[in-house]
NURO-283801 format. One record per residue (C-alpha): residue number from 1; residue in three letters; x, y, z. Coordinates in steps of 0.2 Angstrom, whole numbers, plus 5000, padded with zeros to 4 digits. Each point is the difference from the previous one (the first is absolute). Layout:
+-----+--------+------+------+------+
! num ! residu !   c1 !   c2 !   c3 !
+-----+--------+------+------+------+
! NUM !    ALA !    X !    Y !    Z !
...
+-----+--------+------+------+------+
% end
This chain:
+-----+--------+------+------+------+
! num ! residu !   c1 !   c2 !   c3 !
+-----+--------+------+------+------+
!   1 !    UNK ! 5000 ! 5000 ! 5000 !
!   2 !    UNK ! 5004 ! 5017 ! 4996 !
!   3 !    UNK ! 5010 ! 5008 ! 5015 !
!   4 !    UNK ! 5004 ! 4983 ! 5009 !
!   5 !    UNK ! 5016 ! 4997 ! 5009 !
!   6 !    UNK ! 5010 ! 4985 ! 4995 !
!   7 !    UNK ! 5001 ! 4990 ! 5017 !
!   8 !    UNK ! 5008 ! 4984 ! 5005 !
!   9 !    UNK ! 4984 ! 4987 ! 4995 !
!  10 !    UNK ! 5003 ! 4991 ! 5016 !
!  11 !    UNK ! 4994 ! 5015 ! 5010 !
!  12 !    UNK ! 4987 ! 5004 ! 4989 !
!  13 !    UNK ! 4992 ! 4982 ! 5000 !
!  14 !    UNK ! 5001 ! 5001 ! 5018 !
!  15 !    UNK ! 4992 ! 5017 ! 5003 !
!  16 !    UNK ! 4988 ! 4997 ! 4988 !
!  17 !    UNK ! 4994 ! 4980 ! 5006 !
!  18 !    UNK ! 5000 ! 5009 ! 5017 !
!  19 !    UNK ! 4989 ! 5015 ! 4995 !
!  20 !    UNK ! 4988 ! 4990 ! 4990 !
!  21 !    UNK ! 4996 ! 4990 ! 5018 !
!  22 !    UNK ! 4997 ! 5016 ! 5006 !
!  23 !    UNK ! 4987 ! 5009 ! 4987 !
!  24 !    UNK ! 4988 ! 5013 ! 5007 !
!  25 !    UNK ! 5010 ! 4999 ! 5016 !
!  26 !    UNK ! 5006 ! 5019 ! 5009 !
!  27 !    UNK ! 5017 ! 5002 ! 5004 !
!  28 !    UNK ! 5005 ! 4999 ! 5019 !
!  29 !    UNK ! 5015 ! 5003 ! 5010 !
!  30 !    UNK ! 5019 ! 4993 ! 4995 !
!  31 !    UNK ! 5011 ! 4987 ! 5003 !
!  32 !    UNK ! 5011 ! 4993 ! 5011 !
!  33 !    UNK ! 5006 ! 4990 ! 5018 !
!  34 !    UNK ! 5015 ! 4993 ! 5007 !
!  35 !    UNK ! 5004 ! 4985 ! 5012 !
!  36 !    UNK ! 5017 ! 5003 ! 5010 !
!  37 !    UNK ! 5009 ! 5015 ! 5006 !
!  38 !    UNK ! 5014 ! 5009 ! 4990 !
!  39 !    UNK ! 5014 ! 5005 ! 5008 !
!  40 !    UNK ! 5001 ! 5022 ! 5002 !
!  41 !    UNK ! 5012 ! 5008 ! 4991 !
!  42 !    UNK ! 5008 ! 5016 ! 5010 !
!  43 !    UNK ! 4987 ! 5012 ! 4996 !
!  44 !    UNK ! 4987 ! 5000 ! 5010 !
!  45 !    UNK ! 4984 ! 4992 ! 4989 !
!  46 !    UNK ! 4986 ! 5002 ! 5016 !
!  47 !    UNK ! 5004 ! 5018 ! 4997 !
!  48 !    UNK ! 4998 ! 5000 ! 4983 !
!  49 !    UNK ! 4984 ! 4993 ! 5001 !
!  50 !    UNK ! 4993 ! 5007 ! 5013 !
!  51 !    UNK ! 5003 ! 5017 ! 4987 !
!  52 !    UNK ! 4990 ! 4990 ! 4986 !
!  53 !    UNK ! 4985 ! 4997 ! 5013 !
!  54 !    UNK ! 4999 ! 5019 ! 5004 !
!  55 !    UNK ! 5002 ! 5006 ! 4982 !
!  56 !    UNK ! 4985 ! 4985 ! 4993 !
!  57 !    UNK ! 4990 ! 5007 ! 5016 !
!  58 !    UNK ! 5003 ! 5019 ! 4991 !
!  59 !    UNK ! 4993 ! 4996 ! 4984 !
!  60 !    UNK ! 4984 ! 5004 ! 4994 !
!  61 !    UNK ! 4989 ! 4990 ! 4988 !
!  62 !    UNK ! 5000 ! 5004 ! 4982 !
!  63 !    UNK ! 4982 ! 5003 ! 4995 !
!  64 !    UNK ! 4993 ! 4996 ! 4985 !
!  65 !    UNK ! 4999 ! 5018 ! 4991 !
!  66 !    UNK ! 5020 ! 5000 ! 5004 !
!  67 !    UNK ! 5004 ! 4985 ! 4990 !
!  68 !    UNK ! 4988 ! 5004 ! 4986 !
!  69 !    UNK ! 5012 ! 5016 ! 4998 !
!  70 !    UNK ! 5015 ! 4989 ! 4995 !
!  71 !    UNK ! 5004 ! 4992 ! 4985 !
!  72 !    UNK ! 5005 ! 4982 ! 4996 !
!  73 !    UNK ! 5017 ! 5002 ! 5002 !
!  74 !    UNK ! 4997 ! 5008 ! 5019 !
!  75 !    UNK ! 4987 ! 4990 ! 5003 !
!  76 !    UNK ! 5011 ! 4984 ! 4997 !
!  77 !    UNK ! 5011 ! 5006 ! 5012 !
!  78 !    UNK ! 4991 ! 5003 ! 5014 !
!  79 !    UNK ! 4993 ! 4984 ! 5001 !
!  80 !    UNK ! 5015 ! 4990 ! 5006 !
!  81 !    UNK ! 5000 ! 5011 ! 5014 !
!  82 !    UNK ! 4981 ! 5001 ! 5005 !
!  83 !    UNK ! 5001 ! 4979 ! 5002 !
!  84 !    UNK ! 5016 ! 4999 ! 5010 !
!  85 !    UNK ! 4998 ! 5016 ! 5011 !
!  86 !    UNK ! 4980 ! 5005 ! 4999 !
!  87 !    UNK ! 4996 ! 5015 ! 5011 !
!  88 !    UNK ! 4991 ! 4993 ! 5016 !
!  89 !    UNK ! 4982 ! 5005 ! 5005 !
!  90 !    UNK ! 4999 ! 5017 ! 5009 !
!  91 !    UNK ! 5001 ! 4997 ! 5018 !
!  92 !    UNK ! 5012 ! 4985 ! 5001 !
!  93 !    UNK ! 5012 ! 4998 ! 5014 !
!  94 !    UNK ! 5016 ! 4989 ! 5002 !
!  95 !    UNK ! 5011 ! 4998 ! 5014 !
!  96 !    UNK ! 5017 ! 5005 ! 4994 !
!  97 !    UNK ! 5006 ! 4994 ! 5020 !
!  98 !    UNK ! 4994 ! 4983 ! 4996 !
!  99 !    UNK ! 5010 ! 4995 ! 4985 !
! 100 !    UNK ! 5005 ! 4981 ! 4999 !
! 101 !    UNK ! 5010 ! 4993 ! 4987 !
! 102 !    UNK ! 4994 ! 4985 ! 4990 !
! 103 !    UNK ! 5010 ! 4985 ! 4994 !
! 104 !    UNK ! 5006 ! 4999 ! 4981 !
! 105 !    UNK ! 5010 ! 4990 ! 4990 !
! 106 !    UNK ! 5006 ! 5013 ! 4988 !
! 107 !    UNK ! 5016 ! 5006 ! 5005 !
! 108 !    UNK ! 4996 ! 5019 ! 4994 !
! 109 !    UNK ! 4983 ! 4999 ! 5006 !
! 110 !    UNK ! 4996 ! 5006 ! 5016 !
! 111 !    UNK ! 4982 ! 5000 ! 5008 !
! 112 !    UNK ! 4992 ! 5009 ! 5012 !
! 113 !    UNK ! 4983 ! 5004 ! 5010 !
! 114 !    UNK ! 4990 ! 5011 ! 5010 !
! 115 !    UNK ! 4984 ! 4999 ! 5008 !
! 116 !    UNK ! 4987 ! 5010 ! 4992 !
! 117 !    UNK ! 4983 ! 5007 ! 5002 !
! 118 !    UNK ! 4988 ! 5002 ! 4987 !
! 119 !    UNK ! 4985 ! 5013 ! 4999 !
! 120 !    UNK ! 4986 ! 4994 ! 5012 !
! 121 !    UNK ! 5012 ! 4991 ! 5014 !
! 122 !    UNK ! 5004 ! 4985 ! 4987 !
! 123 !    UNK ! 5018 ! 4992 ! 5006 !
! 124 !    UNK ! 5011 ! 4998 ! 4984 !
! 125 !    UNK ! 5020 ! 4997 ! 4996 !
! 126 !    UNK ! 5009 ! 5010 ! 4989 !
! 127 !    UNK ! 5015 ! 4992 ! 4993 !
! 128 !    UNK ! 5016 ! 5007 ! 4994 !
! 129 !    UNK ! 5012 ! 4992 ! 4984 !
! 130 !    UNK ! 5016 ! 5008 ! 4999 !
! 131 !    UNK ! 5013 ! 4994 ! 4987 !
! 132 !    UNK ! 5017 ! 5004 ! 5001 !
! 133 !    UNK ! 5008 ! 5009 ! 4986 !
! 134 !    UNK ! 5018 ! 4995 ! 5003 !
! 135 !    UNK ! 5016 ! 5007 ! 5002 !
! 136 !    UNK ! 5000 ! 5011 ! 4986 !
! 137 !    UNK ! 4985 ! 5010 ! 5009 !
! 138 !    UNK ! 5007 ! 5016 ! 5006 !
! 139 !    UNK ! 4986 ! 5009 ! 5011 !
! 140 !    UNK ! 4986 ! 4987 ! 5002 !
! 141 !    UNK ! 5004 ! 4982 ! 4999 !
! 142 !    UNK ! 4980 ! 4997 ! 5000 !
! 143 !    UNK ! 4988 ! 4998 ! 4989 !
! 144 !    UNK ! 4983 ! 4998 ! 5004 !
! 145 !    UNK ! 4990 ! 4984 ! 4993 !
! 146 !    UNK ! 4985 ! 5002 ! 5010 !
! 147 !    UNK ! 4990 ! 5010 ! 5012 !
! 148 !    UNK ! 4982 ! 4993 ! 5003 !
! 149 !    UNK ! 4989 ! 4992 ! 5012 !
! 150 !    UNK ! 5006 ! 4981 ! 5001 !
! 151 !    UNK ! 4979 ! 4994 ! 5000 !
! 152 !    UNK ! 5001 ! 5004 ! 4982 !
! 153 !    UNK ! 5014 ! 4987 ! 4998 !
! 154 !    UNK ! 4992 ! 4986 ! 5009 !
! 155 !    UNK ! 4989 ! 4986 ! 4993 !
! 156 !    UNK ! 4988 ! 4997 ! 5013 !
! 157 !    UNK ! 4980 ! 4991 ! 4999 !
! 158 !    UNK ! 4998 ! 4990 ! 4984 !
! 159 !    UNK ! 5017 ! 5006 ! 4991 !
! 160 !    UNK ! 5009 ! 4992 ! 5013 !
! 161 !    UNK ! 4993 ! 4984 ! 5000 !
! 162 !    UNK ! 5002 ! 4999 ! 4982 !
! 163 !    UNK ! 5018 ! 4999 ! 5003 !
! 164 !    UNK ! 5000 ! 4985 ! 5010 !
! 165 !    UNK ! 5002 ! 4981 ! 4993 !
! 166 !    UNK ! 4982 ! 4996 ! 5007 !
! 167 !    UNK ! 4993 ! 5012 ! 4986 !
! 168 !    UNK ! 5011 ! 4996 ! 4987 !
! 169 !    UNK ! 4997 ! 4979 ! 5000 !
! 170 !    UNK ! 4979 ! 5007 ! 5003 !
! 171 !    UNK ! 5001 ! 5008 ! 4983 !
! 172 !    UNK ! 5007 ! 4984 ! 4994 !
! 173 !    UNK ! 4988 ! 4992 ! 5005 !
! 174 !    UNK ! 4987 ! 5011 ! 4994 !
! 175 !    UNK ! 5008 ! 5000 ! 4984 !
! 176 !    UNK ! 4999 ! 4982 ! 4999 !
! 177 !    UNK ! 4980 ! 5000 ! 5007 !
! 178 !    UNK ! 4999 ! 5013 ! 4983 !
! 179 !    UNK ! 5010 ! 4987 ! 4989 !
! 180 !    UNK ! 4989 ! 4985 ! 5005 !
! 181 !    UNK ! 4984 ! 5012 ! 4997 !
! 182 !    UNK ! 5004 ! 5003 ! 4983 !
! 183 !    UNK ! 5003 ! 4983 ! 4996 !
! 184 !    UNK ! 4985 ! 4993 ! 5008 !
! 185 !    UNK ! 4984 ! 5000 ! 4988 !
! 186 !    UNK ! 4986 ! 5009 ! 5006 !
! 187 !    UNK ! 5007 ! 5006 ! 5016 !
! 188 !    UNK ! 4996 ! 5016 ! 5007 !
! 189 !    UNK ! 5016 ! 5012 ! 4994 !
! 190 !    UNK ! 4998 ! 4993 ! 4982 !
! 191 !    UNK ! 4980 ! 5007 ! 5003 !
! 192 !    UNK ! 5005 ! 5017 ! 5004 !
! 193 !    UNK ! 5012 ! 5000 ! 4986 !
! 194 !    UNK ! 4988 ! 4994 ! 4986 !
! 195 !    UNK ! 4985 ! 5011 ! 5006 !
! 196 !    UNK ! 5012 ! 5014 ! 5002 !
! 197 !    UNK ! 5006 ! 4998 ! 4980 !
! 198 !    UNK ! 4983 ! 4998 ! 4997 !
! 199 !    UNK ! 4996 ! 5019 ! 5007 !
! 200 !    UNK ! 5015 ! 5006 ! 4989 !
! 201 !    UNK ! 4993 ! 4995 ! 4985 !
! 202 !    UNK ! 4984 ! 5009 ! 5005 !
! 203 !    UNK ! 5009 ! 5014 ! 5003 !
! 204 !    UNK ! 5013 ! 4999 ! 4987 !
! 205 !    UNK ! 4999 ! 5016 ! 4992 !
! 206 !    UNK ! 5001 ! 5009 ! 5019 !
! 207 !    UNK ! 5014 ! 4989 ! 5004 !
! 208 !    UNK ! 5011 ! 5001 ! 4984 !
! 209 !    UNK ! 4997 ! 5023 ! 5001 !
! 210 !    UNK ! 5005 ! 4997 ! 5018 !
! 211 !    UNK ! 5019 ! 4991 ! 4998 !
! 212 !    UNK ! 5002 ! 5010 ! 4984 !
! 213 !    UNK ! 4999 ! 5015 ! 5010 !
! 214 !    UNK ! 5007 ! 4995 ! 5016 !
! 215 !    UNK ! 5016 ! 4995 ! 4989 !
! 216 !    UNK ! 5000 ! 5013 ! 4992 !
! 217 !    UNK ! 5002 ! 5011 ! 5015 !
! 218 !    UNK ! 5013 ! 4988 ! 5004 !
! 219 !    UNK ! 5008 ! 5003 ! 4986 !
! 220 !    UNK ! 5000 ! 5020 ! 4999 !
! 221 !    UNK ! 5005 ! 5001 ! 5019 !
! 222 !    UNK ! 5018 ! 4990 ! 4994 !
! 223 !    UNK ! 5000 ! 5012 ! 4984 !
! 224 !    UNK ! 4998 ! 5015 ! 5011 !
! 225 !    UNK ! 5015 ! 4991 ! 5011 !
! 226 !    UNK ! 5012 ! 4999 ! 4984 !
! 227 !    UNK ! 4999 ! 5020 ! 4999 !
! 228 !    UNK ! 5004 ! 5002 ! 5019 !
! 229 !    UNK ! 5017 ! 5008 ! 5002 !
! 230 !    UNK ! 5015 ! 4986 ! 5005 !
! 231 !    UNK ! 5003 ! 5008 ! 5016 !
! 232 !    UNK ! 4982 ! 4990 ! 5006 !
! 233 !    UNK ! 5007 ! 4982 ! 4999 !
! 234 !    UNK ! 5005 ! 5002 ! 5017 !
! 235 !    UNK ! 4984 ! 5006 ! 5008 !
! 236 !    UNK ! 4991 ! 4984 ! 4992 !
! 237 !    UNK ! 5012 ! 4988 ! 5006 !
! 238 !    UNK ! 4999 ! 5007 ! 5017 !
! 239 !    UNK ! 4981 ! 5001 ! 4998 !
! 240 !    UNK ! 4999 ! 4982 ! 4993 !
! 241 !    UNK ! 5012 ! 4996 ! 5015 !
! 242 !    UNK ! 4992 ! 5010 ! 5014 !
! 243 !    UNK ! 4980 ! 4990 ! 4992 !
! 244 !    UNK ! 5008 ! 4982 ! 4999 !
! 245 !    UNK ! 5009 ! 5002 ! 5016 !
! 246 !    UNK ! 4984 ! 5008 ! 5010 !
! 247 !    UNK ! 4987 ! 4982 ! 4995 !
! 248 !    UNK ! 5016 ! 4990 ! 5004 !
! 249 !    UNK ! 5006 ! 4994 ! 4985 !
! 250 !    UNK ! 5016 ! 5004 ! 5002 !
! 251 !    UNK ! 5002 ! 4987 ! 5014 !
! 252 !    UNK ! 4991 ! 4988 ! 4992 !
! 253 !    UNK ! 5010 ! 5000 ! 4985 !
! 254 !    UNK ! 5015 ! 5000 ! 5008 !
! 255 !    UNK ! 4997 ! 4988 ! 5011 !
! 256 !    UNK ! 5004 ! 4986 ! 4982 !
! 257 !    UNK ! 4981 ! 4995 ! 5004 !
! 258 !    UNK ! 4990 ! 4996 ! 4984 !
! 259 !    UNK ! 4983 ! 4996 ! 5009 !
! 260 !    UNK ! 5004 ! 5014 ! 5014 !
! 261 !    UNK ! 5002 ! 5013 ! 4986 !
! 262 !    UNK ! 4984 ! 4993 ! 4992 !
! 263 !    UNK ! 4990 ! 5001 ! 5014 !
! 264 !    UNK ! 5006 ! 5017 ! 5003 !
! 265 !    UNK ! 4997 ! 5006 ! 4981 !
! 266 !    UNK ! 4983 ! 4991 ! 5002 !
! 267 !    UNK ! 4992 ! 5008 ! 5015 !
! 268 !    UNK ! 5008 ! 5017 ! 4994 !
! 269 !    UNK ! 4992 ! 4999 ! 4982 !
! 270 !    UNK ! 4983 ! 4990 ! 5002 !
! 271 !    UNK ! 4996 ! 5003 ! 5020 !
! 272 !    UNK ! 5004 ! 5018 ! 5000 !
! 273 !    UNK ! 5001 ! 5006 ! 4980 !
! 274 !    UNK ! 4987 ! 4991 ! 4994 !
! 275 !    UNK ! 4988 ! 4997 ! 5015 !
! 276 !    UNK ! 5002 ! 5012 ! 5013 !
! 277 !    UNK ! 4999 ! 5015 ! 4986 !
! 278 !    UNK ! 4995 ! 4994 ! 4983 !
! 279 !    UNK ! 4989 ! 4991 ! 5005 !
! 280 !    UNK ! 4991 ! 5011 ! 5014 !
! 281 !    UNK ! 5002 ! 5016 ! 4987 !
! 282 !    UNK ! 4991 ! 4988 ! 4985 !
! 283 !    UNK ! 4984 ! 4996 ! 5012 !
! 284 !    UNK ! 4997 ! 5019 ! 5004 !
! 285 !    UNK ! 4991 ! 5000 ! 4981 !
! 286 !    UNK ! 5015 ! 4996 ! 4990 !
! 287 !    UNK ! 5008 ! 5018 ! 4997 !
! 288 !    UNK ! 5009 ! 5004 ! 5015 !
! 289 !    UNK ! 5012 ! 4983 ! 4994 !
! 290 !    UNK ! 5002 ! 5008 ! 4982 !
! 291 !    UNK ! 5006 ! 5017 ! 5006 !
! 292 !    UNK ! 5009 ! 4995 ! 5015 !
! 293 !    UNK ! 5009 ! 4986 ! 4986 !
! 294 !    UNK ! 5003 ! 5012 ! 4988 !
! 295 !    UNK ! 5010 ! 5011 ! 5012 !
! 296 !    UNK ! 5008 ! 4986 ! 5009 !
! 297 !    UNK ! 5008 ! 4989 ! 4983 !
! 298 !    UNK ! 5004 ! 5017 ! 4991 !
! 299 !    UNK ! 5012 ! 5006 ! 5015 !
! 300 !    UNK ! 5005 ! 4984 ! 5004 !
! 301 !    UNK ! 5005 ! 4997 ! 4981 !
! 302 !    UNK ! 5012 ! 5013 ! 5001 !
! 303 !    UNK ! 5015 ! 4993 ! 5007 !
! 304 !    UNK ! 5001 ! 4987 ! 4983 !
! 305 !    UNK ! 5003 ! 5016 ! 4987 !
! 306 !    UNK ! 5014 ! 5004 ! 5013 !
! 307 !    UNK ! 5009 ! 4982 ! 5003 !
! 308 !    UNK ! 5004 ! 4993 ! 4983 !
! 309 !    UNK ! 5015 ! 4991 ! 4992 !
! 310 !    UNK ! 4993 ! 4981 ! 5003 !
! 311 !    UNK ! 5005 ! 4986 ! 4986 !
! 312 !    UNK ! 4986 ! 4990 ! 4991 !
! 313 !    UNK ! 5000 ! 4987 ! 5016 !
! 314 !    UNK ! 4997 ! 5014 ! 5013 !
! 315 !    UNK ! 4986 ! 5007 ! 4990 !
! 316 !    UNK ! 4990 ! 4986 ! 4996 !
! 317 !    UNK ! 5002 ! 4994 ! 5020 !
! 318 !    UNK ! 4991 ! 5018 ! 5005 !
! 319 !    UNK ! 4987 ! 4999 ! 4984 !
! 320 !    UNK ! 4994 ! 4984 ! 5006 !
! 321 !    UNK ! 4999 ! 5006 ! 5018 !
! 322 !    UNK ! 4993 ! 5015 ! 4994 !
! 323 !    UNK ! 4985 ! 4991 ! 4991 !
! 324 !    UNK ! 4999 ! 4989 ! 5017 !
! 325 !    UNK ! 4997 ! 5013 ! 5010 !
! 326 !    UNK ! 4990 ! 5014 ! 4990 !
! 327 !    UNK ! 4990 ! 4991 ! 4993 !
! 328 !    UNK ! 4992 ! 4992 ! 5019 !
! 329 !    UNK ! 5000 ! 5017 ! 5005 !
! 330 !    UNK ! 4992 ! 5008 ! 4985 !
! 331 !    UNK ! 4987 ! 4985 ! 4998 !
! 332 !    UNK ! 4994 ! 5006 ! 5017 !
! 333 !    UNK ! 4995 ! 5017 ! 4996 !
! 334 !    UNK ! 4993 ! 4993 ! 4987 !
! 335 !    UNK ! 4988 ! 4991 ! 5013 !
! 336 !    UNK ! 4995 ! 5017 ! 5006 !
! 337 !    UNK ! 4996 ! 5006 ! 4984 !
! 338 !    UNK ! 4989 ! 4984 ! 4995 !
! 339 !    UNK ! 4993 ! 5001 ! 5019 !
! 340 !    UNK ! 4993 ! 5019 ! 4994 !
! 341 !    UNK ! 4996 ! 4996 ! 4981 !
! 342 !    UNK ! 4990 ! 4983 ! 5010 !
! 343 !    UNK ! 4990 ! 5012 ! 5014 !
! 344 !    UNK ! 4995 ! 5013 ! 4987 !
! 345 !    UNK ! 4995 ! 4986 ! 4986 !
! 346 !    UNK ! 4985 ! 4992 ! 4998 !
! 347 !    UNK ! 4993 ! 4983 ! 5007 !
! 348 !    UNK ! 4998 ! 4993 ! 5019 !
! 349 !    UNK ! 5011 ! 4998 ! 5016 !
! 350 !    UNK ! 5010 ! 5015 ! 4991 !
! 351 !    UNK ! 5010 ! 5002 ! 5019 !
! 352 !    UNK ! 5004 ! 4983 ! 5001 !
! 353 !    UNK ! 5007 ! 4996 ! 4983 !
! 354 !    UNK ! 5008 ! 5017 ! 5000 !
! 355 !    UNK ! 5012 ! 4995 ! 5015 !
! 356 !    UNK ! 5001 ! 4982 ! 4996 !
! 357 !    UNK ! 5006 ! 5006 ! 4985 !
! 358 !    UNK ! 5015 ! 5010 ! 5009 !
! 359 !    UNK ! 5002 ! 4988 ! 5012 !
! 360 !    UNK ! 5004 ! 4985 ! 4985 !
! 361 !    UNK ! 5016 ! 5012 ! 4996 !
! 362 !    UNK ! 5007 ! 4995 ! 5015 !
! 363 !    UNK ! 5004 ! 4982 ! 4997 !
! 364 !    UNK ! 5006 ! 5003 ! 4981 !
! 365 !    UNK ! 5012 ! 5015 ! 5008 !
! 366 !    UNK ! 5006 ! 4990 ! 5015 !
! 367 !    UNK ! 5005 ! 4986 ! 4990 !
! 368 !    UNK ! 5009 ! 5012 ! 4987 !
! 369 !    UNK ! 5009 ! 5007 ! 5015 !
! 370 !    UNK ! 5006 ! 4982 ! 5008 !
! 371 !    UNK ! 5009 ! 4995 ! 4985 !
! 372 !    UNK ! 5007 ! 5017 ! 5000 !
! 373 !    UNK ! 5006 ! 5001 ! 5017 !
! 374 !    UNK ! 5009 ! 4983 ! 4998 !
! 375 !    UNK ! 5007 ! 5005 ! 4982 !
! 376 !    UNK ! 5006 ! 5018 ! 5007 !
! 377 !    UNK ! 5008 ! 4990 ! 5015 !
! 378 !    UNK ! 5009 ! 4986 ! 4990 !
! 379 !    UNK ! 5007 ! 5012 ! 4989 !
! 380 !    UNK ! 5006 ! 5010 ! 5011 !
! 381 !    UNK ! 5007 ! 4990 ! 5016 !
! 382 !    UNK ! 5007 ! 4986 ! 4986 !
! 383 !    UNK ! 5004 ! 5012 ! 4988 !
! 384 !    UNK ! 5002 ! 5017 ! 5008 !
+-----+--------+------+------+------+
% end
């Protein structure tokens, strides 16, 4: 594409497997932890961070009218920065006397943290990530990674449990449940499927205007990517980063586990994507899921105009996930729009055709997604 920067393919597939598992998803807070103490150098770091704490505590949100002042090239910029240090809420208060210094296996990272008071009483951490520079640093051998709140970083609730080997051998299992499903005759997965192909075809004209235009959304978000300015490569990597890191995915596939990076891909794209928003936005009448869609794909498309340079391999590999993924998700907005064109059509028990309708797109969509999730995962802990 026009304006694309030639990256190694390597990164590219990687940020781009892992943004795809991550469609329609909001960026959170960055990346990073440590296990075991570093030794100090001579300068005094607790100092040095104690300065990053006050400075992060002295900043003041940007507001919206003050971005939509700069242009891409600023705007690119500052986002780097509004991920790793993001001012904190007005009225936030840490303990600078109560710093403690965390364990971490990096050598050059040091890690420390403050107890911290959030507006309306709520008890908090901020954390501190120092690297050091090196000798050849002549004033301040610190740079600052990190200044946040450390709940942001933390898996807790069902993200947590997805990282354990209980969850991953369940999703085999479920998996398998799906497998033996599909190859039973008549069973009840293989009912839902065939009714659910059966509503396409009624719909067929509503469905094929739907992907054609949610693709091509798609597909102008990634050309309006390519005209972006170089300089923004960084601040999708870090937002792809800070996103994939956020869900836990950065764990799970780092941890080499195929099924615990499915399950985790799974419950991202089909619990929280696809049912939890796309489907709850579908069922209020259909058109809140086609705006809310078309906003979502054609931001979240951007980063593929920018991360380019991939060989035939690597591209077919992110088409096919691609079709995967999109087309689940876009097959259940579609259910909102057959559930409206059902309720304001004509014939009997319009309400309850019109939501068994949107409800049939779930079982097409989730299946779409499981071998998506388990595809996205071998390719990328076996071949990654």
């Amino acid at each position: 594409m026009l304006g694309t920067p030639n990256l190694n393919p390597n990164r590219f597939l990687a940020t781009a497997l892992a943004l795809l598992a991550l469609l329609a998803l909001l960026a959170g807070a960055a990346f990073a932890q440590g296990t075991e103490a570093a030794q100090a150098p001579a300068v005094d770091a607790g100092a040095r961070a104690d300065a990053a704490v006050e400075a992060w505590l002295a900043q003041e949100p940007l507001a919206f009218d003050q971005l939509a002042t700069l242009d891409a090239e600023q705007l690119c910029r500052e986002i780097p920065a509004l991920l790793t240090n993001a001012a904190p809420p007005p009225g936030t208060q840490v303990r600078l006397d109560d710093r403690l210094e965390q364990p971490s296996d990096d050598p050059e990272l040091r890690v420390f943290t403050y107890a911290a008071v959030r507006p309306g009483d709520q008890l908090d951490v901020v954390e501190v990530r120092l690297r050091e520079r090196g000798a050849d640093a002549d004033v301040d051998p610190w740079t600052v990674e990190y200044v946040g709140f450390r709940s942001t970083l933390e898996l807790s609730g069902v993200r947590a449990w997805l990282q354990t080997p209980v969850a991953a051998w369940t999703f085999v299992a479920f998996t398998l449940l799906v497998v033996m499903q599909l190859a039973t005759r008549a069973s009840t997965l293989r009912r839902w499927l065939a009714a659910g192909r059966a509503t396409i075809r009624e719909h067929r004209r509503l469905v094929i205007v739907t992907l054609a235009l949610l693709y091509g959304v798609f597909a102008l978000g990634a050309y309006f990517g390519s005209t972006l300015p170089d300089t923004c490569e960084q601040a999708i990597v870090d937002l792809v980063t800070s996103a994939v890191t956020t869900v836990g995915a950065t764990e799970a596939y780092g941890s080499g586990n195929v099924a615990r990076a499915a399950v985790t891909t799974f419950y991202q794209n089909y619990v929280v994507v696809t049912v939890s928003v796309t489907f709850a936005l579908a069922a209020l009448l259909g058109v809140p899921a086609y705006l809310f869609a078309a906003l979502s794909f054609f931001t979240q498309a951007v980063p593929f105009g920018l991360l380019g340079g991939s060989g035939p391999l690597e591209l077919v590999i992110v088409l096919v996930l691609l079709v995967l993924e999109l087309t689940a998700y876009f097959l259940v907005v579609a259910g909102g729009g057959m559930l409206l064109a059902t309720l304001f059509g004509r014939g009997e028990n319009r309400f309850y055709r019109a939501y068994r309708k949107l409800l049939l797109m779930l079982p097409i969509a989730g299946l779409l997604l499981l071998v998506a999730a388990w595809y996205e995962a071998a390719v990328l802990v076996l071949l990654g």
